[in-house]
N, C-alpha and C positions, 0 to 999 in steps of 0.2 A: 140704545147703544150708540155711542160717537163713532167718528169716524176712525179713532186710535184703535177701541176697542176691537172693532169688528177687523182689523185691517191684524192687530194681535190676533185673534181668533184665528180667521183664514189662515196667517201664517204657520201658527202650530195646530194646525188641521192636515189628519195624516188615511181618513176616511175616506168611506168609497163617493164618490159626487153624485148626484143623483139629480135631476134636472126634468123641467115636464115644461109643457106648452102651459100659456097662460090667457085665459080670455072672461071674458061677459057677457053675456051673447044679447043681456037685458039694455045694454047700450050703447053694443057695436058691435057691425057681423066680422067674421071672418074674411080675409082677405082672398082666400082661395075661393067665398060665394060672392065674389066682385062677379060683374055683366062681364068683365076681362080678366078672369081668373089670376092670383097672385101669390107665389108659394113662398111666403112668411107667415111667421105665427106673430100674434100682436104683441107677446112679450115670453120669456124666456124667465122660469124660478130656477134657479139652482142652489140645493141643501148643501151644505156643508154641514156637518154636523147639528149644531143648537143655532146657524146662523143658514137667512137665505137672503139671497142677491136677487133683485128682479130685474132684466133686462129689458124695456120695454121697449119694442118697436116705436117706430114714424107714428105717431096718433092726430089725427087732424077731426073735424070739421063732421064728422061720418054720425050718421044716426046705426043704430040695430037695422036696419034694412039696407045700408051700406050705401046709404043717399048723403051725397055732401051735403051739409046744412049752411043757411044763411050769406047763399053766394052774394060777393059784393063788401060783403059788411065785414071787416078785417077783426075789430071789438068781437062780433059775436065767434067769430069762428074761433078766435084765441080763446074766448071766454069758454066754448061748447071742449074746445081741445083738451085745457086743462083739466075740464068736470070729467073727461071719457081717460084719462091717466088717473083720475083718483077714484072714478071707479073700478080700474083693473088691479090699481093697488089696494081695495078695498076686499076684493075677490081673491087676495092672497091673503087676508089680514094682518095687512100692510096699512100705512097712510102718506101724505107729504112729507109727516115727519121725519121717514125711515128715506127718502130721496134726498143722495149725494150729488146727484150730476143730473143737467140735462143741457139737451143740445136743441138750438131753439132754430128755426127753419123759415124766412121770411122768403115770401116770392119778390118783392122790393124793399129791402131792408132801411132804404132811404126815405121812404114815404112813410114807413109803418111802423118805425122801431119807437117812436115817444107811445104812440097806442099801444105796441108790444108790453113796453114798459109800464103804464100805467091799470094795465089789465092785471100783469105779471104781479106787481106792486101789491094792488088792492087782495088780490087772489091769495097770496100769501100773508098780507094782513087777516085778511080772515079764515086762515088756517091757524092763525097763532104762531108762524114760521120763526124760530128766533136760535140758531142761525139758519139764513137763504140757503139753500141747493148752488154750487159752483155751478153757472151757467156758460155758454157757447151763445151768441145771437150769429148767423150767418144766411146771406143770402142765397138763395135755390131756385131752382125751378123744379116745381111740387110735380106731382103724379097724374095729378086731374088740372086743366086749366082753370075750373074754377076755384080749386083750394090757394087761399094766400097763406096759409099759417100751418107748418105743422112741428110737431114735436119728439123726441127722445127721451129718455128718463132714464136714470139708474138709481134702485134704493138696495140698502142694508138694512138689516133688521136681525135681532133675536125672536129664536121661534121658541124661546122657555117663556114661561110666563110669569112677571115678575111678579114677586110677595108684597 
């Protein structure tokens, strides 16, 4: 589904909404089993009819036991970030493809945004991405001081299955 399609859809959607928490617990805990408890869910499905929207929270750097991974190493954590959004868009039966938007979160966006990019880059060539996701690069101050990278996402998808 494009972005026209699903954007028609939504608009003559006249149903009850229905929305649930979304997670994987196989490669990333929950934020409320942080050492410093945090009350978000990792990402947000909500039905419309034949069409659902995934909302995903901040995803960075985090293994399934809610240990930041690869402190230091800017490449790896973007790299680990993006693999823990395609696993939660996977847990929806979802993929990259079905991702309209994200919002990218650099702790120094001046040192780290050509890495950003070419992790970004590569990641999406090997998804077959063709058209890229509308992206946001913007500098932060993350959650944990050792996280440098973290990320947002938003996908559309048909939940019919086509013929």
């Amino acid at each position: 589904m494009d972005l026209t399609q699903a954007i028609t859809a939504l608009a003559s959607y006249a149903g009850p909404i229905q929305k649930k928490a979304m997670t994987n617990l196989k490669v990333l805990n929950e934020a409320y089993d942080y050492d410093k408890p945090s009350a978000f869910s990792r990402g947000m499905r909500i039905d419309l009819g034949n069409t659902a929207i995934l909302l995903i929270s901040g995803t960075a750097s985090i293994d399934e036991n809610g240990v930041s991974l690869h402190k230091g190493d800017f490449k790896a954590q973007c790299r680990r970030a993006f693999e823990n959004v395609k696993a939660l868009l996977e847990a929806e039966g979802a993929s990259w493809h079905d991702i309209v938007r994200t919002s990218c979160y650099m702790r120094d966006i001046d040192r780290d945004y050509d890495d950003f990019n070419a992790v970004r880059t590569a990641f999406y060539k090997e998804e077959g991405l063709d058209p890229v996701p509308a992206s946001t690069g913007i500098q932060a101050k993350l959650c944990r001081p050792e996280l440098l990278y973290e990320m947002e996402a938003i996908a559309i998808f048909s939940t019919q299955k086509q013929k």
